[in-house]
N, C-alpha and C positions, 0 to 999 in steps of 0.2 A: 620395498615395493613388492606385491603381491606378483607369482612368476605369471599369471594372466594377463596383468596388464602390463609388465614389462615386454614380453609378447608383441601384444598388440600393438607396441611404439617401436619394436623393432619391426613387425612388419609395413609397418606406415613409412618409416625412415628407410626401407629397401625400395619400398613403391615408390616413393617420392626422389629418390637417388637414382634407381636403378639399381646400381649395385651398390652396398654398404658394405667397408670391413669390419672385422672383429672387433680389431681396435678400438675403430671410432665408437662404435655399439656400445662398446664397456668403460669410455671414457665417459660418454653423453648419457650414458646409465647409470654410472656411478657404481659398477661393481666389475668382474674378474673377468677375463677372457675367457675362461674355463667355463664361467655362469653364461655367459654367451654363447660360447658352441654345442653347452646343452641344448642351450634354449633353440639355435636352430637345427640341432640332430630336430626338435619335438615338432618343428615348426613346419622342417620338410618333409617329415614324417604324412604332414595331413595335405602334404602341397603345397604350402602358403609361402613357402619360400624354396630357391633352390640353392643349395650349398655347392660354393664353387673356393676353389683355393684363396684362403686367405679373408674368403667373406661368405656373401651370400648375395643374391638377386632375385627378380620378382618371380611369383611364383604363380602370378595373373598372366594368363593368355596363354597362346601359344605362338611361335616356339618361346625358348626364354633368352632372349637376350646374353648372349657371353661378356664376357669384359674384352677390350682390345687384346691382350695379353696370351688370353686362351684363345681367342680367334684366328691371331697370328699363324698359328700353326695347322687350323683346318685346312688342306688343298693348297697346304704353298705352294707347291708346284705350278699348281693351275692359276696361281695367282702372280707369282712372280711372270708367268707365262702373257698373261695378260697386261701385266705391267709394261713388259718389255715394248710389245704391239700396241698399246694406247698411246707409248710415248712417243711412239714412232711417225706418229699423228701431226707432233707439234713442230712447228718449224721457230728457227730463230726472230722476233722480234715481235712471236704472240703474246697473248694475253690467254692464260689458262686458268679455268676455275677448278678447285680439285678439290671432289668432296675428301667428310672424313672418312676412315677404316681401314683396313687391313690391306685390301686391295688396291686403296688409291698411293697408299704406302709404297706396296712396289713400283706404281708409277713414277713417284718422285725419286726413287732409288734408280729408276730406268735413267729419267730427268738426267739426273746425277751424271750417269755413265755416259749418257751422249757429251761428250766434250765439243762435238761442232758445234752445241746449241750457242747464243750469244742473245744477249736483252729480253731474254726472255722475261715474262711478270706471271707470278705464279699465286692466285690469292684461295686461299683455305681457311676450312674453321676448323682444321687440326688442329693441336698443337705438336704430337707427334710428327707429322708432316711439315709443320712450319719448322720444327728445329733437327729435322734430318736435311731440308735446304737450306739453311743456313750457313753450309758449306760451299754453297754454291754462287754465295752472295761475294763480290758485286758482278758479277756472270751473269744471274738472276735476280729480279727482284723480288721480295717474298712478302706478301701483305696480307697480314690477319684479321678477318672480320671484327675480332672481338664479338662480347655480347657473354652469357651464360651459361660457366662453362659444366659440362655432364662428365664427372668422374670416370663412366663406365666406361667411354669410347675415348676420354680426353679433348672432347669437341665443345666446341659454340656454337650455343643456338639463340631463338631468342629470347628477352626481351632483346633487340638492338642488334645481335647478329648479320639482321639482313639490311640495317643502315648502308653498309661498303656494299653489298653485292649491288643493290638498289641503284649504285651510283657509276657503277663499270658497264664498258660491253664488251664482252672477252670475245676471243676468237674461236676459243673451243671448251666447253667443261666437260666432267667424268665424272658420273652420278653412281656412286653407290647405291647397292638395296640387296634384300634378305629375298625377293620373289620376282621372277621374271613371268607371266602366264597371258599365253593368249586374250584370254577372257576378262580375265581382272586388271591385265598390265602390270607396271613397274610399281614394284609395291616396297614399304619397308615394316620391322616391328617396332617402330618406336616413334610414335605421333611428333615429338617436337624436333627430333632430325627430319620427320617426313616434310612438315613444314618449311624448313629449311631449302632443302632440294629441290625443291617445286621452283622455289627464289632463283636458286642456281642454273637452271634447268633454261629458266627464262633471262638468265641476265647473258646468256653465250649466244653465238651467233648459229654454231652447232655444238649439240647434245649429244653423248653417248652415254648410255649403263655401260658400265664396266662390272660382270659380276661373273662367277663361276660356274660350274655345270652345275650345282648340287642346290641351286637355285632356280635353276631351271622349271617349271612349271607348279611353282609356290603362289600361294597368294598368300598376303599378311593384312594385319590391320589396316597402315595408314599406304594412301593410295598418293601417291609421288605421280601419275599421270597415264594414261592409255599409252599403249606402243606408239600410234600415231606421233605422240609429239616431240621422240626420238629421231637420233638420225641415223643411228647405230647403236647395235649390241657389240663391244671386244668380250668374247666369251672363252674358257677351254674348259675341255674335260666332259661338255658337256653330251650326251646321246642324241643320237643321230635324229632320231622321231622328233624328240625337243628343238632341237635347229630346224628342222621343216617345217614343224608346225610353226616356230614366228615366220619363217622364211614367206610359210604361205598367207600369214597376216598379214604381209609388206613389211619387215620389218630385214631391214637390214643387219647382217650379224657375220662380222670378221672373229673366225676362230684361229686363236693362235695353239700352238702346240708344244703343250712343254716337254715334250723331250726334244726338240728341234728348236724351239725357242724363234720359230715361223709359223706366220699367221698365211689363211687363204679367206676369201671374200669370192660371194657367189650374189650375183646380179639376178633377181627372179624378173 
């Protein structure tokens, strides 16, 4: 195969995945891993892809989408921080929707730690998330959307995914996203989890973004809903300017602190 249009099917196969690894590239190419990571030294060279451990992802838009794996560790702090203070939210015998990512992650590791919790019902399109509560089971009950699943973040989306959410009404969910902004709202970069969230957003009784400072006045592609149809930001890390200005759009926003591992809530 001509190294042009080898190329061009591994860029399609990134676009269309998200992230692709080497491996698969060289398995479904029928040649070396080596002919692989040249091909995307050449590929990120022009932009068309971004080279991340172990693979590559898309190199359309902006920003670029990480894998779960390398996100993990952007702002744990502030994330773990957050975790703790979202979970703090939930009481025994709710029903909680919890998206996918890094940050809802720590939520369910918060989950986790509260031992008072009891009946709790906790439904996700993780699947990172579904099998770190799985310890938690029969304490909690843990239900997965099912539906299509996206390598990059280990989520379900749809076709089918929002069949179960369609069919609950939870007590509380915890909406991930890459853009918190005044102007634009709760945004994310990835059209077919934004779809999702929208589901989620609407299937709870009350909403929060659960997201970091360093998203704080981003806007991205796909639009998850104006601040209004939140009921809270759990935010940390993030500057001071950033919290007044949602403050001053109504938008309610518990900041937790992670070197304290305590949140404060300001009533405008």
């Amino acid at each position: 195969m001509p190294a042009s249009l080898r190329r061009e099917r591994i860029v399609a196969a990134v676009d269309e995945r998200g992230f692709a690894r080497t491996l698969d590239l060289a398995r479904d190419l029928g040649t070396s891993e080596v002919t692989i990571r040249t091909d995307l030294d050449a590929l990120e060279s022009t932009g068309r892809v971004v080279r991340v451990h172990g693979g590559a992802t898309s190199g359309a838009g902006s920003p670029v989408e990480r894998p779960f794996e390398e996100e993990t560790v952007v702002r744990a702090d502030d994330k773990r921080a957050i975790g703790i203070c979202a979970a703090g939210l939930v009481s025994s015998g709710q029903c909680v929707v919890l998206d996918v990512g890094t940050t809802s992650a720590q939520i369910a590791e918060a989950l986790l730690a509260r031992t008072d919790l009891v009946d709790v019902t906790v439904v996700t399109n993780g699947l990172t998330i579904a099998l770190a509560l799985e310890r938690a089971v029969p304490r909690f009950t843990v239900i997965v959307t099912g539906g299509t699943l996206r390598p990059l973040q280990h989520s379900l989306v749809n076709p089918l995914a929002a069949t179960v959410l369609e069919s609950v009404t939870a007590d509380l969910a915890f909406i991930g996203c890459t853009g918190v902004d005044v102007e634009h709202g709760v945004t994310n970069v990835n059209l077919p989890e934004t779809d999702l969230k929208r589901v989620m957003a609407r299937s709870a009784r009350r909403s929060f973004i659960v997201a970091d400072g360093g998203k704080m006045g981003e806007a991205h592609l796909g639009v998850i809903g104006p601040l209004a149809s939140f009921d809270g930001l759990v935010t940390a890390g993030a500057a001071p300017r950033d919290v007044a200005a949602l403050r001053g759009a109504g938008l309610v926003v518990i900041e937790a602190d992670a070197a304290t591992d305590e949140s404060t809530l300001e009533h405008e």
